[in-house]
N, C-alpha and C positions, 0 to 999 in steps of 0.2 A: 568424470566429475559430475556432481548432482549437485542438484541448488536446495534438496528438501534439508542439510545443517545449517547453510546457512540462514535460509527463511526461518528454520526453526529456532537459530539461534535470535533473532529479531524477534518474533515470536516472542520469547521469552524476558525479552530485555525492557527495561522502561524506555518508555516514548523520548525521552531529555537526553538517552545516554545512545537510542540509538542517531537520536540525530548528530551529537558528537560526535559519533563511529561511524560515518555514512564514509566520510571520506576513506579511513582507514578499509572497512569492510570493502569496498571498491578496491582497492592494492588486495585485501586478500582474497577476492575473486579471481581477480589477474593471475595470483602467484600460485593459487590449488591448480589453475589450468597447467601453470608449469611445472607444479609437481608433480603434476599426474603423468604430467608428460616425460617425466626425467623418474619414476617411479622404479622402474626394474633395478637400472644402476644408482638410486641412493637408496632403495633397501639391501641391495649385495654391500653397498660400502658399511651403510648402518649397522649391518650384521661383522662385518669383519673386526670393525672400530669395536663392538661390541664383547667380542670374543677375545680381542685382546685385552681390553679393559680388564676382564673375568678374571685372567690369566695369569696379569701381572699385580691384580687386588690377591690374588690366592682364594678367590671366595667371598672374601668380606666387601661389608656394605657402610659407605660413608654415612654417618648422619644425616648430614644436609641433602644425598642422595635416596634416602628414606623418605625425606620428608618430598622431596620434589614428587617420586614414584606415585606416593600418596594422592597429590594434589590430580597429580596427571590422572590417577583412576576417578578421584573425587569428580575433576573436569569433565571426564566419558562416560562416568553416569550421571550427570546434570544435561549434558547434552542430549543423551538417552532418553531422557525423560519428558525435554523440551522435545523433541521431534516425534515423541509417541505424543504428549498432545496436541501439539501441532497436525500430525496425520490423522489424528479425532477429529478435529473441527473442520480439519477440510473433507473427511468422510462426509459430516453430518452437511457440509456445505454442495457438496456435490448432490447428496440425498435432493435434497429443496431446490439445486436449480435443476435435474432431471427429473422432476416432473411439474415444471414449467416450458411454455414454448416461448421462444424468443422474444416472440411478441411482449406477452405478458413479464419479461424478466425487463426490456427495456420501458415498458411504461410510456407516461407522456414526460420522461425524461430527455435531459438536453443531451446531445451527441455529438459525436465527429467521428469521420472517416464512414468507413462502406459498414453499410446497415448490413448487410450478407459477410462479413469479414469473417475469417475461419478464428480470428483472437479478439474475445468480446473483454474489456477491461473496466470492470465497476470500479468508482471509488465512492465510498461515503465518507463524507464531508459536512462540516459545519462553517457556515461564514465570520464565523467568534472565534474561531479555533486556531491558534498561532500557527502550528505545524500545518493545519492544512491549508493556510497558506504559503507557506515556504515548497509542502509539496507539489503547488498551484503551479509554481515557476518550474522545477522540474518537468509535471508532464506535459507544461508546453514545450520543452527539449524532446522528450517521448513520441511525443504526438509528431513532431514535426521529423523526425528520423524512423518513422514508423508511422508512413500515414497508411499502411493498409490493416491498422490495427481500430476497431470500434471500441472509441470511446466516451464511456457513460458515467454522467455527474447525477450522483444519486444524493440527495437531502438527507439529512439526517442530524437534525437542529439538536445538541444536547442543551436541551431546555432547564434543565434543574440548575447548572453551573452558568450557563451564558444568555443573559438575560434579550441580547438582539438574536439570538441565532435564527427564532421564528419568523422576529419581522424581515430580517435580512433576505432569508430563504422566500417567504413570499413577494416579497418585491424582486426577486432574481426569478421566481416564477412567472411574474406578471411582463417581467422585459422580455423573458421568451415568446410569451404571446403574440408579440410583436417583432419575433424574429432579432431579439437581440439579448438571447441569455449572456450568451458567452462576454463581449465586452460589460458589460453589466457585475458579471461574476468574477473580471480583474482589477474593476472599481470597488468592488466592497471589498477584495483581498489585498489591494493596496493601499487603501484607508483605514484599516479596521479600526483604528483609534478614532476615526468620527462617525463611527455605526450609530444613527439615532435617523429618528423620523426623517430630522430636514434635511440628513444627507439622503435617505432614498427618492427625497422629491430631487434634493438638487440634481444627484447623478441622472436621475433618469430624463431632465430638463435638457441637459449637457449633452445627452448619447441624442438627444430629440424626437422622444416619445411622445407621443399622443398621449396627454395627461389624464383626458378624461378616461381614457379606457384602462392607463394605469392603474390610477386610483378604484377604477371599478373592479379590478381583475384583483391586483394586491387581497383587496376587503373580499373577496368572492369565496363560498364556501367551495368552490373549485379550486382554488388555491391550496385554503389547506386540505382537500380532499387528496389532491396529489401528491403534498407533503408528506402526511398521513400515510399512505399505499408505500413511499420508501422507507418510512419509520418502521411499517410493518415487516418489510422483507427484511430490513438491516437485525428484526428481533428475530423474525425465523430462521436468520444464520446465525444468530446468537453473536454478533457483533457488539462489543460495547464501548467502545471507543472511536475515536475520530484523529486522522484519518486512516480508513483501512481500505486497502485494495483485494481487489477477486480479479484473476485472471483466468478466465476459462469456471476451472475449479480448484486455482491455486490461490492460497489464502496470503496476501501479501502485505505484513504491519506496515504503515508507515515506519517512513526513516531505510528503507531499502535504499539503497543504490541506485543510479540509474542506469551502472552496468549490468545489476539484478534483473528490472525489467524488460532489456532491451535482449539480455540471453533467453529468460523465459519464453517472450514470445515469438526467439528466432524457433526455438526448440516445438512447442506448439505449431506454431506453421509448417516444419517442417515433421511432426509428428516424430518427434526424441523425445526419449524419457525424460523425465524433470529431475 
């Protein structure tokens, strides 16, 4: 079994309908493992069921058995199509980050797990963005059942549609400074309804930051210079949405499963095909 249908199929899907299907998509991961695994004796039964069907139609074809046929081809060249763009943009993904060095791919971004990990995991993310906070709460599930996995919160404010996502992002810049990105970036994901100025003064009062360096780092063109540098790489992967993950050089929409990425990076680690 391969995970490049499935991711292609996510890929393909809108962002509302994959979160719907996260759970479902989960069950059908589980179930292709078991088909793959029971493959030789249900394609001999497939074919036999098959051939008697033939046998006892004399040749002919039911209607509603056209119309199914139909659909079924209709469904394997959609899917065709989703997994040839999908293998495009993780080409052109792979391109941009080999000829980058680690270094410069993680930036003065916030992380977890081993800076040397063989499974480097970007996500870009907006602090406005509903999904990526519901994916917020998944990869701390991820992270913590894969702690030898390095993982990177990369910025990536869509500014045009969410009007906090800048100030948000630089005040989650500014609490790293101070060695407190991370709880920082579960306050603004679990409030997002009071994203405004006085919730980044309040939270970062709360977590008990040094205000004055706060406010001096927030407002610092250091701030948004770093924001800036993940805006850039999110456009030279040609990412346009939020949130989206990269594993290695596998391109991973939100709304996966997190049976998705917990197989991808058993496979990666262990150097299996994807």
């Amino acid at each position: 079994m391969t995970l490049k249908p499935l991711a292609a199929s996510l890929f393909a899907t809108p962002l509302r309908a994959r979160v719907r299907r996260a759970g479902r998509l989960s069950m059908a991961l589980v179930l292709t493992v078991t088909l793959v695994g029971c493959s030789g004796n249900a394609a001999k039964e497939g074919a036999s069921e098959g051939a008697s069907d033939s046998a006892d139609g004399a040749g002919q074809v039911e209607p509603g058995a056209q119309v199914a046929k139909d659909a079924e081809v209709s469904e394997a060249e959609a899917q065709q199509a989703a997994i040839a763009e999908w293998e495009a943009q993780r080409a052109k993904i792979k391109g941009v980050l080999d000829s980058m060095d680690r270094a410069e791919i993680i930036g003065d971004s916030a992380t977890k797990g081993p800076l040397d990990s063989d499974v480097i995991l970007l996500k870009f993310s907006d602090f406005e963005c509903p999904f990526c906070a519901l994916e917020s709460a998944k990869m701390k599930d991820f992270i913590a059942e894969k702690p030898d996995v390095l993982y990177v919160y990369k910025q990536f404010p869509l500014v045009s549609i969410h009007d906090e996502a800048m100030p948000a992002a630089k005040a989650a810049w500014a609490a790293g400074q101070q060695d407190q990105f991370w709880i920082y970036h579960d306050g603004l994901f679990a409030f997002q309804d009071k994203l405004s100025e006085d919730y980044y003064v309040e939270l970062a009062e709360q977590i008990g930051l040094d205000m004055a360096q706060f406010e001096r780092d927030r407002n610092s063109p250091e701030a948004q210079a770093a924001i800036d540098k993940d805006v850039a790489l999110a456009k030279k992967l040609e990412i346009g949405g939020t949130p989206t993950f990269i594993m290695n050089d596998l391109l991973i929409p939100g709304g996966a499963p997190l049976d998705f990425f917990k197989e991808a990076a058993r496979r990666l680690k262990a150097g299996e095909p994807l």
